[in-house]
Each structure stands twice: as C-alpha cells, then as structure tokens.
C-alpha positions in Angstrom: 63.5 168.8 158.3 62.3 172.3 159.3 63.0 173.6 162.9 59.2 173.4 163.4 56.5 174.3 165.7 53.0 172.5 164.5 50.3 172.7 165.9 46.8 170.5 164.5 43.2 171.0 164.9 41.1 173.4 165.8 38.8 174.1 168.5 36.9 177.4 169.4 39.3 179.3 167.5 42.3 177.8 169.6 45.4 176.2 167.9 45.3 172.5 170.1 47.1 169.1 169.7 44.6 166.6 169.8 45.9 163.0 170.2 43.5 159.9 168.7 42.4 156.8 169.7 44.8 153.9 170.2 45.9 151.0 167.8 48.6 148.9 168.8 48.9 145.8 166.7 51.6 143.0 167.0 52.4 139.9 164.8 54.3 137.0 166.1 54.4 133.8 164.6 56.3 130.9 166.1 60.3 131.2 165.5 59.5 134.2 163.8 61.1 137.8 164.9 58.5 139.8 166.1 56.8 143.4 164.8 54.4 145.4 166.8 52.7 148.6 165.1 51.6 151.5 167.5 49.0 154.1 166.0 47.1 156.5 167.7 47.2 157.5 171.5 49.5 155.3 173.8 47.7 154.3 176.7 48.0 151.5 179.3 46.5 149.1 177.2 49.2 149.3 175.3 51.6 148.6 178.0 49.5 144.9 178.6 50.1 144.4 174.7 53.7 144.7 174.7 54.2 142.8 178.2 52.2 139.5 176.2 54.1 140.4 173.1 57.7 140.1 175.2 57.0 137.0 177.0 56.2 135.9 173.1 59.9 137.0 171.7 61.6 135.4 175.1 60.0 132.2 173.7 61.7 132.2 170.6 65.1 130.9 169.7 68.0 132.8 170.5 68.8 134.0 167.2 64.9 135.5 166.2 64.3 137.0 169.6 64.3 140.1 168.1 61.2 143.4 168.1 60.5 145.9 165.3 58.0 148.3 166.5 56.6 150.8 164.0 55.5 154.0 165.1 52.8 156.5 164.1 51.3 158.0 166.7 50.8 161.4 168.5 51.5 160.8 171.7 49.9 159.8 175.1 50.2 159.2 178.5 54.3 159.5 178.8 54.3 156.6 182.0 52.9 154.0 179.6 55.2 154.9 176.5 58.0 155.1 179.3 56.9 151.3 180.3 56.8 150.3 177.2 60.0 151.3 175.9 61.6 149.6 179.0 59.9 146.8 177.9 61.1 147.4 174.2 64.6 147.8 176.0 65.0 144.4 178.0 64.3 142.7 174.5 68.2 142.0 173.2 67.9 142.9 169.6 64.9 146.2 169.3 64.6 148.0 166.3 61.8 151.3 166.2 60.9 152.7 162.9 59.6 155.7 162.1 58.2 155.3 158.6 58.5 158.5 155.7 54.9 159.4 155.9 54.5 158.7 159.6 54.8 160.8 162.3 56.3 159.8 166.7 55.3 163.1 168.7 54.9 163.4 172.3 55.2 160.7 174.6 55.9 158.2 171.3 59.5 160.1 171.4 59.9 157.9 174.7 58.8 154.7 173.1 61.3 155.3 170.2 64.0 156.0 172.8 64.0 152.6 174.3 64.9 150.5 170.7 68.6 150.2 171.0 68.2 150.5 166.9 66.0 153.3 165.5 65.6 154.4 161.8 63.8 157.8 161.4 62.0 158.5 157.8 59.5 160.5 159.5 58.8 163.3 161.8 59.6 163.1 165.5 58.1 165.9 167.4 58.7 167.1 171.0 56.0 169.0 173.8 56.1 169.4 177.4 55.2 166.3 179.2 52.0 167.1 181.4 49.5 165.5 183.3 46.6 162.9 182.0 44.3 164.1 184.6 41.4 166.5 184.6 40.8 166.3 188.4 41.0 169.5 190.6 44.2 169.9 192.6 45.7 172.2 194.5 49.0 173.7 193.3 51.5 171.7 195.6 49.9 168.4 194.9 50.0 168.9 191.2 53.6 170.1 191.8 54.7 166.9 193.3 52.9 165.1 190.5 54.9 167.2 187.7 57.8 166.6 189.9 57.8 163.1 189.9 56.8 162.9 186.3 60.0 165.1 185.3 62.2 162.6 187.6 60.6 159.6 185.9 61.1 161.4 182.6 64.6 162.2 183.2 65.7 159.1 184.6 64.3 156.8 181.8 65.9 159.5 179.5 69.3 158.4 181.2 68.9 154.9 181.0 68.5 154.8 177.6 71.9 156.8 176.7 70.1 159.4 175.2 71.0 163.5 176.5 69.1 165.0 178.8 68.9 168.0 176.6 66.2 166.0 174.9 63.8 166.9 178.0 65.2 170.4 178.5 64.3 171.2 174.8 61.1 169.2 175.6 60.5 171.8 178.3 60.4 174.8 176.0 57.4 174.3 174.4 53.9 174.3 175.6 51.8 171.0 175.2 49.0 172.3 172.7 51.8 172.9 170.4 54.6 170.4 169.1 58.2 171.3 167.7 59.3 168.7 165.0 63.1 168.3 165.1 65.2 168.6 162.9 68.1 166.5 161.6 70.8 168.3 163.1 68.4 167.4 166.2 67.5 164.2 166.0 71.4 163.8 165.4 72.5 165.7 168.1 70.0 163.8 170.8 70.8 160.9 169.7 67.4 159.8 167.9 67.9 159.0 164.4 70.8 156.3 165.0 71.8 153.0 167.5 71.9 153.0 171.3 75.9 153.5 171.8 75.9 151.2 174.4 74.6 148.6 172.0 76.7 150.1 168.9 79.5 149.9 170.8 78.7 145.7 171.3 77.9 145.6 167.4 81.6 147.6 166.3 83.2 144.8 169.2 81.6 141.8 166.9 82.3 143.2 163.9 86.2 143.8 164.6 86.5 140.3 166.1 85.2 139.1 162.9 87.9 140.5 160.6 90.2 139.4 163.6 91.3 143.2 164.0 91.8 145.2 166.8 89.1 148.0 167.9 90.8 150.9 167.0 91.9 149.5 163.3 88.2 148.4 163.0 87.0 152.1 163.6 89.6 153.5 161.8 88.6 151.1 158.5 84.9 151.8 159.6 85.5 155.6 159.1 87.5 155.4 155.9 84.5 152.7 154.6 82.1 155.5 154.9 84.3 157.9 153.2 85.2 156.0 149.9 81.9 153.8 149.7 79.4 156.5 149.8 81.1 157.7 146.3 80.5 154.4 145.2 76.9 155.4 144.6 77.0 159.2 143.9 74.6 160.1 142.0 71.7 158.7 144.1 70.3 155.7 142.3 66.9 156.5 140.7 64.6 152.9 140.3 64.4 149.9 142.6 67.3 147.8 140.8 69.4 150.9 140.7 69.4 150.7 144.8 69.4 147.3 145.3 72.7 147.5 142.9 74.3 150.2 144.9 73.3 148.6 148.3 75.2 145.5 146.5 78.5 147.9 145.5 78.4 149.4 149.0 78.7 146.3 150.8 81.3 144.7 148.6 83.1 148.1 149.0 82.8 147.8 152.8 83.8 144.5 152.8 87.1 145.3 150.9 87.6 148.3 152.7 87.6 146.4 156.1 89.9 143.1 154.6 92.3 145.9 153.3 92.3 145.6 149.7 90.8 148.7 149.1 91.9 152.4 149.7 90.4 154.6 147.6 
C-alpha cells in the first residue's frame, strides 16, 4: 500500500470525508463461535449490539467462546468504537478482519485495535479524532472536550499494546481527509498482526506442546519461517495449488519444530 492521503466526496467544491449510515450485523447460533459484521458509521447502537452479542459468546462452551468481527466501515464516533473494542477485548479468543476490497478508517482503526488477532487485506486509514457535536462552544470548553477525548484515545491505545505513535501520526492529518497506511505502517503500529500480550500466551502453548523450552521454540519458530516459505515459492496460482502449499507449509513447520528438518 501507498503512503496515502484520500479524501471522498464532494461538496461545494470542498474535498470532505463523509461517513454512512450504520450496519452492524451479528450471527450466533447456539455452541457456535460467533461473527459480527460492522458496515457503515459506528455509532452507539453499535455499542448495545456488541454488549448482547458478548453476553451471547460468554454463554457458549469454553472452547467456541470465540468473536470474528468483519470490518468495513468509515468511521464514527471514536467513544463508541473505543467501547466496543473493549468489549471485543474482554472476549478471550477475538479475531478482526479487514477483508481485500474492504476498507477500517477512522474511529473503525480503534475497533480493529481491540481483537487480540487481526488480519488486514484491506485498507486501514487514519484522521484526527474530533468531536460528534455541532453545538456552539466556547474555546475552553471544547478544549477540555478534545482533551479528554485525546486521554481516552490514548489510554485505550495503551491498553491494547498497540504504540502511541499510532495517535501521534493520527494527529497529523486533518479529519476531512484520511491517510491510508501503509505496510511498513500497519507493521510498525502494530495493526496487521496478533496482540503480543496474547502472541506471547499462543508461542507459551505451542512450546509446551513440543515439550520445548521458550527460547528453542522461538528459535525453531524463526528458522520455520525461513525454510517453509521456500516451500511454496513461486506463489501458487488456483485454489488446490494453495490449499496444497498451505498443506506443505504446515507439514514443514511441523518438522521444523519436532527437529527433523533443517533445511
């Protein structure tokens, strides 16, 4: 991806970012893991949706109380996508998915923040957070407003493991327009892979499993993605020719991490 700033529709001759209605859908049948689609402008309705939706997921069994959220939207108010992702966060497996053609801008970057997994296909694009309201202020009360919007920006920001230099880079550019990141980026704040908190958990499991220690399981994790991405150079061109690399990978992983395979 470019380093982008976008901008879309146009009004009186003036480049704006115009947001759309909201659509958050979930599905969530008994026993089942659950999947929630947000489209459109985040709102606080969407923060009642996802509150029903957890109290659905806690009512599964153990093993299927698990949340893929799939994400398409614009933006929004930034308190309610903050809400939401802290309810996305509390749910112990979370995955957020940002589909190829689909696009998590504004205050859906926040949403996206709080899966502890996260797959990016897509665009994710960055503005200044600002306020909802149209009301007239004076300065120093919208101040303290902004103020404690930043704090509750920042602090969320934290909690989630991800850099505050997301939100300083946020800062730099004005809300009618949107920057989309860029790989390096999304890389860089942390978007486009696992919450290390919760990767950190996963890479403990996994070592226990092969009974090794967790510096011989990193160490065989890191050579695994050396020698088992070659397994599938050139990039497989149909459907079985990816399902059979994702097969070779695996078993290449596999024997990577039991130790019969070095090369």
């Amino acid at each position: 991806m470019r380093r982008t700033l976008l901008t879309v529709a146009v009004s009186a001759g003036v480049l704006v970012w115009t947001p759309a209605g909201a659509d958050t859908r979930t599905r969530c049948g008994d026993g089942n893991i659950c999947n929630a689609t947000i489209e459109g402008n985040i709102s606080k309705a969407d923060v009642l949706a996802f509150q029903k939706l957890a109290k659905k997921v806690a009512s599964n069994p153990p093993s299927t109380q698990a949340l893929i959220v799939t994400l398409n939207s614009k933006g929004g108010d930034v308190r309610a996508a903050i809400e939401i992702g802290q309810i996305v966060r509390r749910i112990p497996k979370s995955a957020a998915v940002v589909a190829r053609d689909d696009i998590c801008a504004s205050a859906c970057v926040f949403v996206l923040a709080g899966a502890v997994l996260r797959s990016v296909s897509g665009k994710v694009a960055i503005h200044r957070p600002y306020s909802m309201t149209t009301e007239e202020k004076k300065y120093q009360d919208r101040q303290r407003e902004f103020s404690a919007l930043s704090r509750a920006a920042k602090d969320y920001l934290e909690q989630m493991n991800v850099p505050l230099a997301l939100y300083d880079e946020m800062m730099q550019i004005p809300p009618q327009a949107i920057k989309v990141l860029s790989d390096a980026e999304l890389q860089r704040f942390g978007l486009d892979r696992n919450d290390p908190v919760y990767q950190d958990l996963l890479d403990s499991d996994i070592a226990r499993s092969y009974g090794l220690s967790k510096t011989d399981y990193l160490s065989r994790k890191a050579r695994a993605f050396q020698i088992c991405q070659k397994v599938n150079a050139p990039a497989p061109k149909t459907l079985e020719n990816a399902r059979q690399a994702y097969e070779l990978e695996q078993q290449c992983t596999v024997e990577v991490m039991n130790g019969t395979r070095n090369n």
